[in-house]
PAFI-297812 format. One line per field, with one value per residue (C-alpha): residue number from 1; residue in one letter; x, y, z. Coordinates in steps of 0.1 Angstrom, whole numbers, plus 5000, padded with zeros to 4 digits. Layout:
<rs>
n = NUM/...
res = a/...
x = X/...
y = Y/...
z = Z/...
</rs>
This chain:
<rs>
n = 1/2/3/4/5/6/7/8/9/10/11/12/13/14/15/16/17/18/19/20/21/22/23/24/25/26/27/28/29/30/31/32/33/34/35/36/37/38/39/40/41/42/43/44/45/46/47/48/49/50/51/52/53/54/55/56/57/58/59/60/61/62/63/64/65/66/67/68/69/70/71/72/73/74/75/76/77/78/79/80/81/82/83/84/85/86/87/88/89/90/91/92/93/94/95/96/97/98/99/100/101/102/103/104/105/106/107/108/109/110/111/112/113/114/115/116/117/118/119/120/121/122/123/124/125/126/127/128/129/130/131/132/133/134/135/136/137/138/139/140/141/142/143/144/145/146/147/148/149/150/151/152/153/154/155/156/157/158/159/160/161/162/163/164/165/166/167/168/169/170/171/172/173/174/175/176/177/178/179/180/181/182/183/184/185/186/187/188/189/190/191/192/193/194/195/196/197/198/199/200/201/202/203/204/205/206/207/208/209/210/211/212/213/214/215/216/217/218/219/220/221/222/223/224/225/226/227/228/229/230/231/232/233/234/235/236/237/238/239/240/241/242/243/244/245/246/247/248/249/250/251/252/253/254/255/256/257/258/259/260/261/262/263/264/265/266/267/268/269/270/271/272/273/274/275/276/277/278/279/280/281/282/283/284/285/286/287/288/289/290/291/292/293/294/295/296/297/298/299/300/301/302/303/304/305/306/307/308/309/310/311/312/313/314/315/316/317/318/319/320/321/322/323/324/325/326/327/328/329/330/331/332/333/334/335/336/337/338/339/340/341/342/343/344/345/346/347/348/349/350/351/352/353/354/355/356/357/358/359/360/361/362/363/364/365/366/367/368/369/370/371/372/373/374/375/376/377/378/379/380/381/382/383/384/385/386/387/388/389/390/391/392/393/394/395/396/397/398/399/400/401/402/403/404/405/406/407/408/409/410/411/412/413/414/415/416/417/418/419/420/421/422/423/424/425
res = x/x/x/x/x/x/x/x/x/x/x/x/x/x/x/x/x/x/x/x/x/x/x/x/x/x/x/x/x/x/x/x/x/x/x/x/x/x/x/x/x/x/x/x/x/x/x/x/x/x/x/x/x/x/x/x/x/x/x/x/x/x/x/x/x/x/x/x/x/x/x/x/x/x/x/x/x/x/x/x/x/x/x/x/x/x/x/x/x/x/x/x/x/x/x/x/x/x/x/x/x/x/x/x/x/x/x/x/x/x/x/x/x/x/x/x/x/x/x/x/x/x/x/x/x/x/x/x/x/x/x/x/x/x/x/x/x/x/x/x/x/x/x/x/x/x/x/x/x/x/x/x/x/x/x/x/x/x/x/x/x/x/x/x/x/x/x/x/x/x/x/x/x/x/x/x/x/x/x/x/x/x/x/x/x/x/x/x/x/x/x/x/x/x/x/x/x/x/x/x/x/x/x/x/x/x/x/x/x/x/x/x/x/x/x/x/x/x/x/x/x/x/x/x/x/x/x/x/x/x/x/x/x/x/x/x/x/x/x/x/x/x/x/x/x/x/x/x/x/x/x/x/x/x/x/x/x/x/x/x/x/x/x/x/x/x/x/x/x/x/x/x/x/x/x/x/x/x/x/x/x/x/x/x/x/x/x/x/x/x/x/x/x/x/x/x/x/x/x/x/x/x/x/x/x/x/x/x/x/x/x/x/x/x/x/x/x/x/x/x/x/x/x/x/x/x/x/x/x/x/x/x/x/x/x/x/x/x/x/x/x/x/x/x/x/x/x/x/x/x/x/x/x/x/x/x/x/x/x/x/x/x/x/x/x/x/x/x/x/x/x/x/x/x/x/x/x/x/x/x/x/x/x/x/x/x/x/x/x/x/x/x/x/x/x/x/x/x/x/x/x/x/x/x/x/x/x/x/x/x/x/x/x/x/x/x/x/x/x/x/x/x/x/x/x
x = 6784/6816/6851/6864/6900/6924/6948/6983/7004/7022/7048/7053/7019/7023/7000/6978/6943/6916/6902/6869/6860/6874/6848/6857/6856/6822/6807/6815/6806/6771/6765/6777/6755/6728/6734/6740/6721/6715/6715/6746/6758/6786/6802/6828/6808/6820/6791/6795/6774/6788/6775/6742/6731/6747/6727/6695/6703/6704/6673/6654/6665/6648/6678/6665/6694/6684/6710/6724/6747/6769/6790/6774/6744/6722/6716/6681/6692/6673/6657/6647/6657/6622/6626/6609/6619/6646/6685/6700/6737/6751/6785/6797/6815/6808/6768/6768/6791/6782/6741/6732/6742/6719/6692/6697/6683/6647/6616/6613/6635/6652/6661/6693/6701/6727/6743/6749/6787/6781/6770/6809/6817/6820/6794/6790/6814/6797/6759/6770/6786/6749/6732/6753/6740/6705/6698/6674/6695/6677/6710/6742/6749/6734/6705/6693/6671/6680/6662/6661/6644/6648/6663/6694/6720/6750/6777/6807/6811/6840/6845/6870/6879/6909/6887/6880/6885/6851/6831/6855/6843/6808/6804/6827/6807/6770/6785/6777/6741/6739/6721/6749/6771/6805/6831/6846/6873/6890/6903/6915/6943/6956/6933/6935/6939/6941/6943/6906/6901/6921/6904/6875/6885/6894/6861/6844/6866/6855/6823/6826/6826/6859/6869/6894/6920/6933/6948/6960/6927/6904/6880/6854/6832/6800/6767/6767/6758/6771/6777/6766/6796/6794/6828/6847/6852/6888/6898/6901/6937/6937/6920/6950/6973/6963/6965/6999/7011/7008/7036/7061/7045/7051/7084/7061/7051/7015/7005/6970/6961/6977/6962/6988/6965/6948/6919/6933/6965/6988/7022/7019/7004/7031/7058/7044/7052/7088/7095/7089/7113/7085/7104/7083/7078/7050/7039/7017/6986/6953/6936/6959/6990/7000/7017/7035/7050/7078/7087/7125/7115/7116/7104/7119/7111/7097/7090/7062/7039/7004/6981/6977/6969/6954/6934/6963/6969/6964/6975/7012/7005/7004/7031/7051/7041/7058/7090/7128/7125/7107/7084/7065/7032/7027/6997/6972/6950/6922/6916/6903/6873/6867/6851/6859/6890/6913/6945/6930/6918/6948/6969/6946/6952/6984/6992/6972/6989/7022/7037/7045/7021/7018/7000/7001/6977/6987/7012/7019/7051/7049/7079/7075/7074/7069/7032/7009/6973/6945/6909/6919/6887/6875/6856/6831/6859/6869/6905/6910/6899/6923/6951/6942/6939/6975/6990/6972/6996/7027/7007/6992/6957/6950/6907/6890/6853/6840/6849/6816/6823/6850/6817/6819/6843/6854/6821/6838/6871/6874/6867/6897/6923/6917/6919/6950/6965/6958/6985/7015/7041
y = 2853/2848/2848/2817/2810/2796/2769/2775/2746/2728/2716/2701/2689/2652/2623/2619/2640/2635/2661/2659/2660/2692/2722/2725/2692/2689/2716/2706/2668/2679/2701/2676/2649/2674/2681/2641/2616/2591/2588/2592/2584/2602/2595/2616/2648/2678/2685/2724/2751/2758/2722/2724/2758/2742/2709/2736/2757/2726/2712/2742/2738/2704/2680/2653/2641/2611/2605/2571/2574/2595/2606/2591/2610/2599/2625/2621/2648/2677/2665/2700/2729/2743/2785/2803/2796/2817/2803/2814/2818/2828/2840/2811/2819/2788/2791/2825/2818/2781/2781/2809/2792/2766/2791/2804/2775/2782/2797/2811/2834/2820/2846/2850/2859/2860/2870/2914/2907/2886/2917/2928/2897/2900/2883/2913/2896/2863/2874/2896/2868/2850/2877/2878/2844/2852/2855/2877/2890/2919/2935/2930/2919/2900/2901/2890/2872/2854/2829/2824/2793/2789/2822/2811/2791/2792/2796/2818/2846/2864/2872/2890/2867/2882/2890/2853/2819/2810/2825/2805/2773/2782/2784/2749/2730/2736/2742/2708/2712/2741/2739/2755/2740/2766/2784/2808/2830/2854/2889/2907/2902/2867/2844/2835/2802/2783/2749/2753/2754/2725/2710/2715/2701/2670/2664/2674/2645/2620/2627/2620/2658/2665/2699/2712/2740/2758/2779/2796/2814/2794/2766/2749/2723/2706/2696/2665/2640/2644/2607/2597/2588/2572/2588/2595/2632/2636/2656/2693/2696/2737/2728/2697/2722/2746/2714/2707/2741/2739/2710/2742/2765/2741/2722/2690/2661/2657/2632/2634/2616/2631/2616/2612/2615/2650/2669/2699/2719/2693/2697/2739/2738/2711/2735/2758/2739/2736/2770/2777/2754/2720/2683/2660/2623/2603/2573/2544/2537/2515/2542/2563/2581/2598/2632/2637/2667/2676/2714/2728/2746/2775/2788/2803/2835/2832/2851/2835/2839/2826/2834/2800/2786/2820/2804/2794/2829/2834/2805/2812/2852/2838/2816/2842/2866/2839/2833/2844/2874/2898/2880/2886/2868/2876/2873/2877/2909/2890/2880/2909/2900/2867/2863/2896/2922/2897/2916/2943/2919/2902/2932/2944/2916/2909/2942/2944/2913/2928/2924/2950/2939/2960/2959/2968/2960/2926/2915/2917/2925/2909/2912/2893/2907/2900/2888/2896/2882/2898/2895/2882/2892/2870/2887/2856/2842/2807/2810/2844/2816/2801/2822/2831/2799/2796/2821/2811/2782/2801/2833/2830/2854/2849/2849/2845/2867/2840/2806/2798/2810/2780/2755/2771/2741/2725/2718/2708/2731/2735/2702/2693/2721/2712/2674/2685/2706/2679/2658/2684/2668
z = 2494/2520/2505/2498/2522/2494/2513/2520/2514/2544/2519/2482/2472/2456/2437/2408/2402/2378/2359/2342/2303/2283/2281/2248/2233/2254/2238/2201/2209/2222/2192/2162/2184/2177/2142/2133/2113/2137/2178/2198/2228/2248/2278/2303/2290/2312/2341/2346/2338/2305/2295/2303/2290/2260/2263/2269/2242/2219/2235/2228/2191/2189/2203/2234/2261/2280/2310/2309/2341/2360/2329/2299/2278/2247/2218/2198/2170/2157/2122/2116/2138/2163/2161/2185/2220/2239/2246/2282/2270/2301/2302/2279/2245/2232/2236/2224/2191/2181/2185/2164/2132/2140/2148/2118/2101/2116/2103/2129/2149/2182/2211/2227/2263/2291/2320/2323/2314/2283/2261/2265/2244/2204/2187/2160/2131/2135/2134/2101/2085/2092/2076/2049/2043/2044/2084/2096/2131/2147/2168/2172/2207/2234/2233/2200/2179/2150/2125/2081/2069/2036/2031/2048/2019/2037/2006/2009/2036/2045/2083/2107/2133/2148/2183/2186/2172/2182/2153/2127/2147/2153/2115/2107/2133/2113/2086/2065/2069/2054/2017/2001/2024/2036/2023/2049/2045/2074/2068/2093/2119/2129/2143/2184/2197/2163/2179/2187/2153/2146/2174/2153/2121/2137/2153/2124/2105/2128/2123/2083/2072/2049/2060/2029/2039/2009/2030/2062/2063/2039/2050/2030/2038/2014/2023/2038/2062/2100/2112/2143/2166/2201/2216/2249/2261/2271/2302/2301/2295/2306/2335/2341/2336/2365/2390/2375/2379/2417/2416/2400/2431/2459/2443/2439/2420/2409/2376/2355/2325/2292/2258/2233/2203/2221/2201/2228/2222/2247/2232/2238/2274/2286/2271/2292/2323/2312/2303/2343/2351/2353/2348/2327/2326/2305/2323/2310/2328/2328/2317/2294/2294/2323/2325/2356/2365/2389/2405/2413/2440/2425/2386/2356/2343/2310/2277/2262/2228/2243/2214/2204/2242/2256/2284/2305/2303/2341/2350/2337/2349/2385/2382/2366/2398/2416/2394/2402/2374/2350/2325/2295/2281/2246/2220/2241/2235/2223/2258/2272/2253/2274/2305/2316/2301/2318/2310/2335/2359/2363/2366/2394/2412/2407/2413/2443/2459/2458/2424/2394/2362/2332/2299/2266/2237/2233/2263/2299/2324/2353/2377/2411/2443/2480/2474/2506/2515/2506/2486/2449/2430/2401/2377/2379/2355/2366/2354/2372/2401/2396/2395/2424/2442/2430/2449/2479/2482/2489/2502/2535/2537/2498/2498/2464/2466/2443/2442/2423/2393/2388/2382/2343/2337/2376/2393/2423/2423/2457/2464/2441/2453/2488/2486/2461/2490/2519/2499/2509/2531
</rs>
């Protein structure tokens, strides 16, 4: 596989770009489809790998997908969930974390798999909690097999969810068709990237399942009914957010649509934007609210808490590489468990590139420096891809070994940074 050339920007990069439908929303839309009482229909699903090992995973657990048109799917649910066959998780969190539950509902056990890299991943406090419930899980990490019948109640579990919010939304998504139905409690540390949760919740609640919170840490849900809901992905707003960030890198102007009623944590990643000095302006459009962003020409250093928003982590690490000062991202630890450790990634880069990143258990220093060309590797993590590419604007010779690994939630990344790029004046 050649390195990938990322483009150098003539000039402030300007206009309007169109993002596909959120990864995350994506996933949780397939799965409640699955899990629903009737037929479904969803359209402006994401198209990326992550998606359809999801769409196989839930296929193999006795869900059909017909494909109505370039973005729009129909969902036959599971009535009962087939055990037996074998899931290909990949390197996706969200395959690993929110099928098992499911699985667990089988007879018969259902085999787990992935890419090397995705054993490195926690998955350990989520498949106890399942046995806890009456699972039968034969190891700990990938791979696994896991299945229960009858002998899986759901009920009340307590689980540590401090390494990833994931495992609380695994369980709230299956949740109501569990016989006992749920009522989850976390110990342990704070919980990452809680608008995923909330994300969650709110899906859940369109879906007609009542999700009670008694507290910061409590979640109940009873057996019910999931409604079937014909519904409208939104675009990924994280993925928005790295396109918008090159307007702050180049000192230009680029819009995308913004929902104002988001599912995704919108409000957080646009203050983002502004803390590195990004001008914003909401503009009405046919198609939705617009978010258009302008750059200064040059960006703030910042001192950020990014626990709640952790995958614009490297997003905001590049753009802090190329900022006037010394900044600081904190709150993000827990992300040395995604894709890859990307704390150490993206200080080897960075570092590598010319700038002075350190790390402590849960932050990062990055102070700017004169950033020079050179092979930006990506971990086969799209947002390390990213970061990369983001540089490469400003930083003649920047070459990413692996632009591939950006399909996980851009199928055609390059295809949208270079058209992006073409627009510089």
């Amino acid at each position: 596989m050649s390195n990938w050339p990322a483009p150098l920007a003539s000039g402030p990069v300007q206009g309007r770009v169109v993002i596909p439908g959120s990864k995350s929303a994506s996933a949780r839309s397939l799965l409640l489809a699955a899990l629903a009482d009737g037929p479904s229909t969803l359209s402006g699903v994401l198209e990326s790998r992550d998606t359809r090992l999801m769409r196989a995973g839930l296929q193999t657990l006795g869900a059909t997908f017909t494909d109505l048109s370039d973005d729009a799917v129909r969902i036959e649910p599971l009535t009962t969930v087939h055990g037996g066959g074998s899931i290909d998780v990949g390197l996706s969190g969200t395959v690993l974390r929110f099928l098992p539950p499911i699985a667990a509902m089988a007879d018969t056990a259902t085999g787990f798999y992935g890419d090397a890299e995705v054993s490195a991943r926690p998955i350990a406090p989520l498949l106890d909690s399942l046995a806890s419930m009456g699972a039968r899980v034969d190891a700990r990490k990938v791979p696994f097999a896991i299945g229960g019948g009858a002998r899986f109640r759901g009920g009340a579990v307590s689980i540590d969810a401090h390494a990833s919010s994931q495992f609380i939304s695994a369980l709230l998504l299956s949740g109501a068709r569990f016989p006992e139905g749920l009522r989850l409690r976390h110990h342990g540390a704070p919980v990452p990237s809680r608008p995923h949760i909330d994300m969650t919740c709110t899906l859940l609640a369109r879906h007609g399942v009542v999700v009670h919170h008694p507290d910061e840490n409590s979640w109940e849900i009873a057996p019910t009914a999931i409604s079937a809901l014909d519904e409208r992905i939104e675009p990924d707003l994280t993925n928005a957010a790295t396109m918008l960030a090159a307007a702050l890198v180049t000192g230009g102007s680029i819009s995308t649509l913004w929902p104002a009623d988001s599912v995704q944590a919108a409000d957080q990643l646009a203050e983002v934007l502004v803390a590195f000095g990004g001008q914003l302006r909401y503009l009405p459009s046919p198609d939705g609210r617009l978010l258009e962003v302008t750059g200064a020409g040059s960006m703030s250093a910042v001192d950020l808490d990014l626990g709640a928003i952790s995958e614009v982590t490297p997003v905001a690490a590049a753009l802090a590489a190329l900022a006037t000062g010394p900044s600081r991202l904190r709150g993000v630890g827990h992300i040395r468990g995604h894709e890859t450790d990307r704390l150490a990634a993206l200080s080897t880069e960075l570092n590598r590139l010319g700038a002075s990143v350190t790390t402590d258990a849960d932050s990062m220093l990055i102070t700017p420096g004169n950033l020079r060309g050179g092979v930006f590797a990506t971990y086969a993590d799209h947002r390390l891809a990213h970061a990369g590419a983001l540089i490469g604007l400003v930083t003649e010779g920047v070459e990413l070994d692996d632009v591939g690994c950006t399909t996980k939630t851009l199928p055609d990344f390059p295809g949208l940074w270079h058209d992006l790029v073409g627009t510089a004046s």
